[in-house]
N, C-alpha and C positions, 0 to 999 in steps of 0.2 A: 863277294858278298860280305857285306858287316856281322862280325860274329864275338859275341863277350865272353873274354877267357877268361872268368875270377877262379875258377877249379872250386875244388870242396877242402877245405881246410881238414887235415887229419892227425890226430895228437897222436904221441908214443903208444897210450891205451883206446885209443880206439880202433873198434869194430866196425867191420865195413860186412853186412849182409846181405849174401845175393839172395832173390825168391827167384824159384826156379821149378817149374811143373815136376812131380814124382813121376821118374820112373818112363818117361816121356824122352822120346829123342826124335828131333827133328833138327834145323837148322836154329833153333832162338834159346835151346838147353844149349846148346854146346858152345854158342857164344858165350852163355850166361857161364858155364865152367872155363871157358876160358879165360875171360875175366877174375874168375877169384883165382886161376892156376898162377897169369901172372903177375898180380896184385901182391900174392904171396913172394913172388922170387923177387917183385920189388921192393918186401921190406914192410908190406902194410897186413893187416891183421883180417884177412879176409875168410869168411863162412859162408857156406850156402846152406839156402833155410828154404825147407820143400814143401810144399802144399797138392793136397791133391787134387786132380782134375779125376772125370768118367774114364778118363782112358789111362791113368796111373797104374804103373803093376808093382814095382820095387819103390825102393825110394831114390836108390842110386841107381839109373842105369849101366848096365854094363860097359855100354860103349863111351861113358866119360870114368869109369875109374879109374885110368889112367892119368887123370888132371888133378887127382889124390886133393881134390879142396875140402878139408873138413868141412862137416854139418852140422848144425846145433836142430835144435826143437823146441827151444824159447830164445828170446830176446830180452836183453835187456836194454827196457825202456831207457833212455838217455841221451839229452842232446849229445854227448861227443861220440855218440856213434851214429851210422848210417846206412839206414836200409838204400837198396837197389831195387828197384821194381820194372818188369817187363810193361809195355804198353796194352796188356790184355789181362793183365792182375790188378788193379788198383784199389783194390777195396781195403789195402791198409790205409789208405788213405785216410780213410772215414774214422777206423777203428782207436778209440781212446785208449788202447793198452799200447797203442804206439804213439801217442800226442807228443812226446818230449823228443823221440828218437830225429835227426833228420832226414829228408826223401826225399831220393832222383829218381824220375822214370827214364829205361832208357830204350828209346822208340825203334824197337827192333824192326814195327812195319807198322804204315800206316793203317792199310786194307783191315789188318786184322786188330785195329782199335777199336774202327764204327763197328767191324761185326760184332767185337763182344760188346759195347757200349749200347750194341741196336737190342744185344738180347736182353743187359741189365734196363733198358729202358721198357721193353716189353713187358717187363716183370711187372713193374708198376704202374703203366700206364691206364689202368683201372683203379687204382686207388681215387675215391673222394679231394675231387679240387687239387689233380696230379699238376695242373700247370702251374696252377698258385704257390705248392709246398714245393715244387722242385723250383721255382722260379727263386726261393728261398733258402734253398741245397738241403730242402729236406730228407733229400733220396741220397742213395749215393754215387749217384751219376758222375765223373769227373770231364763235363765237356770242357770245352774249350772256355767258356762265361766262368765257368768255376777257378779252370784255373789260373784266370789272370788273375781271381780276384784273393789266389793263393800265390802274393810273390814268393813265401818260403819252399814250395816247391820248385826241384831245380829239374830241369829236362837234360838230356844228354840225345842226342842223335845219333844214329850208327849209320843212315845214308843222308848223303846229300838229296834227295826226294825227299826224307824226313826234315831234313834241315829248313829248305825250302817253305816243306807245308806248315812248318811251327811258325816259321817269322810269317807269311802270311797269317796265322788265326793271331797273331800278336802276343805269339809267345817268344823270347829271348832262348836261346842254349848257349848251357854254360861250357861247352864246348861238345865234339863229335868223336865217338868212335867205334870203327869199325870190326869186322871180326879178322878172322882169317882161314884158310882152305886147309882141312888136317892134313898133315904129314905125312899121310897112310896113302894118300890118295894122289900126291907130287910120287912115290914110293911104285906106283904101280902105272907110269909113263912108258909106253915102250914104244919107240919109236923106228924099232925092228920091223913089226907089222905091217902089211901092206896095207895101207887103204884101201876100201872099195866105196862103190858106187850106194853107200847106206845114208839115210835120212834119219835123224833121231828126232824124239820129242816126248814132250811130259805131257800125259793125255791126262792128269788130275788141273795141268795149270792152264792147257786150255778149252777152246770151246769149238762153237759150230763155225767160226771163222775159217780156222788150221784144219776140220775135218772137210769142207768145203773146196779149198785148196789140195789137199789129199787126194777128195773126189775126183779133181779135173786133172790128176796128172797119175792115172793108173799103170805108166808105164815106168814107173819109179817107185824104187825099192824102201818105203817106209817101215821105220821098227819102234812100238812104243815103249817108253822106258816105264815098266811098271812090273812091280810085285818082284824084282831084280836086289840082286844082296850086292852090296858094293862092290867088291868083285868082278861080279857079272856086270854089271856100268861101266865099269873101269873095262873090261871086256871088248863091249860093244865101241864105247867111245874112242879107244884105240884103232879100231877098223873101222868106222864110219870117217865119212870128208864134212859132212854137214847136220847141224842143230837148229834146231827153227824153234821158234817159241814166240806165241804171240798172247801168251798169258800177263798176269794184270800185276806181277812183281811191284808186292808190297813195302818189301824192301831189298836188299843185295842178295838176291837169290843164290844158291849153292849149284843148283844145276849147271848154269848157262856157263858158270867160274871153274867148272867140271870138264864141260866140253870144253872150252879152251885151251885147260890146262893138255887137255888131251889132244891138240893139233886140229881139230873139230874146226873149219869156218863158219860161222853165224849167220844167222836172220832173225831180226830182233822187232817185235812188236814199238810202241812206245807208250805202252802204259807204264804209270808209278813209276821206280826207279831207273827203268831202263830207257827212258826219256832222256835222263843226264849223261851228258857223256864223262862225267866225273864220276857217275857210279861203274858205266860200262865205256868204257873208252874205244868204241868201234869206228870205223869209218861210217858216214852218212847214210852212203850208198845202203848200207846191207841195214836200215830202220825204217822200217815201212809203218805206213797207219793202218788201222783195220777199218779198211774202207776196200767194197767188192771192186771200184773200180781202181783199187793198186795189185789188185790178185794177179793180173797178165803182165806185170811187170815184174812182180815175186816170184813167178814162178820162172820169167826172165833169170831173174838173178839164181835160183835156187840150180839154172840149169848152167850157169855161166860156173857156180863154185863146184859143180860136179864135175864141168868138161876141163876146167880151168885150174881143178885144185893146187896142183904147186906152184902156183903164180898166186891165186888169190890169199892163199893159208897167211902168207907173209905182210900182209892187211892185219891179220890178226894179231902177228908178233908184239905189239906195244902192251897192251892188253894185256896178251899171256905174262909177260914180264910183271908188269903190275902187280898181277896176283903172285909172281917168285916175293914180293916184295911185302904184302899185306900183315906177314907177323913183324918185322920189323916197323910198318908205320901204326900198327897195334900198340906196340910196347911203346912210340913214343907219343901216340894220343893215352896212352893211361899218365902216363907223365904230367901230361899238361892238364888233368883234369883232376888227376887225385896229388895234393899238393901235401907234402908234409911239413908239419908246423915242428 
């Protein structure tokens, strides 16, 4: 796929600003620290600048002080520096105390663009002749109409799904990049453990599909991953043979890069990112569609990776490799996109 690699040009004093939710850990904080962790050890001037959200407690979470990225609480306005914005923040967009500064969004996940983009449009979609004034970008909506019509906004991708879905709406990226699987979590592998006959799955990522499927196979030992402290994942994922997930992975999800790293064989929906096999590099076989009538073949496969697991696990070898490799091709997608002048 054609992709333009001009990078962001970065002088000796400039500032590179990440926004990154207060106090908030999930998968798109901890990209967002890892990016300024090794932006710093590459020599470039990076801060993380925190905003709050409803569900903010601290400002620094505990679980990235370890990526030690200093924070500021102002900015200063100026083209030679450059904010980073997540695809679910973009109201500096709008805001004139940053007019000068420059700004990449970088598309941690589609899914979770339109939801915040549907509530900022909710908001005003009562306002007096809302299709006239936003037609006009009186709101501060930043759809897709908007942004072409903003070439100084530079996009940046972190999946190839997001890659994808920008060059469809006719947006350019100025190149991609990824995150990587913490080190805590490669750390607590053990491969001493016997498997057993366990079925894992994230009951916040999916729906009546997977509990469906569940229903018709009561003679198999299902365990939900919820309300579990890393630990206890890393736990379970060590002794289960199988992960199934037919959620809507908005973008490279941490879970499913969990179980693999864990010896875990897979069953994979093909919503959003897990469609590409550049995101999830699985064999065909184990990607099913959520359609009732592939459910007797899923549950085919679901019984072939239980009876079959040390023959089928080594399917999954390419993959798990992959992810050994993911801070390395981190550090050299920052390279290619943050350029020093």
């Amino acid at each position: 796929m054609k992709q333009q690699l001009n990078g962001i040009g970065c002088y000796d004093n400039t500032r590179i600003y990440i926004f990154c939710p207060a106090g908030f850990a999930t998968g798109g904080p901890e990209a967002l620290h890892q990016l300024g962790a090794h932006l710093i050890k590459q020599g470039f001037n990076a801060f993380m600048y925190y905003y709050c959200t409803p569900d903010s407690v601290d400002v620094v979470h505990k679980n990235y002080e370890k990526y030690a990225v200093p924070h500021v609480s102002k900015l200063e306005n100026s083209s030679r520096h450059i904010m980073i914005l997540p695809e679910t923040h973009l109201s500096p967009l709008f805001s004139l105390h940053f007019n000068h500064i420059r700004k990449a969004v970088w598309w941690l996940s589609v899914v979770n663009y339109y939801i915040t983009q549907k509530h900022i449009t909710d908001k005003y979609r009562n306002k007096r002749f809302f299709k006239l004034q936003n037609f006009f970008g009186n709101f501060p909506i930043a759809s897709f109409r908007w942004f072409k019509s903003k070439k100084e906004v530079m996009h940046i991708c972190h999946s190839y799904y997001s890659q994808v879905h920008l060059l469809a709406n006719g947006i350019q990226p100025i190149g991609r990049i990824s995150d990587y699987m913490n080190s805590a979590f490669f750390n607590m592998v053990d491969e001493d453990v016997k498997k057993e006959n366990i079925i894992l799955y994230n009951p916040k990522k999916n729906d009546e599909f997977l509990d469906s499927i569940i229903a018709r196979t009561p003679n198999l030992k299902w365990i939900a991953i919820k309300d579990m402290t890393p630990v206890e994942v890393a736990y379970k994922m060590n002794k289960a043979k199988l992960y199934v997930d037919f959620g809507y992975h908005p973008g490279k999800e941490r879970m499913p890069r969990e179980a693999c790293i864990m010896r875990c064989c897979m069953i994979i929906g093909r919503n959003g990112s897990a469609a590409f096999k550049q995101d999830m590099p699985i064999p065909e076989e184990y990607r099913f569609e959520k359609k009732d009538e592939e459910i007797p073949e899923i549950i085919s496969q679901i019984n072939n990776c239980l009876e079959n697991y040390d023959i089928v696990k080594d399917d999954f070898g390419p993959y798990r490799a992959a992810l050994y490799r993911e801070e390395e091709e981190f550090v050299a997608d920052i390279k290619k996109v943050f350029i020093k002048i």
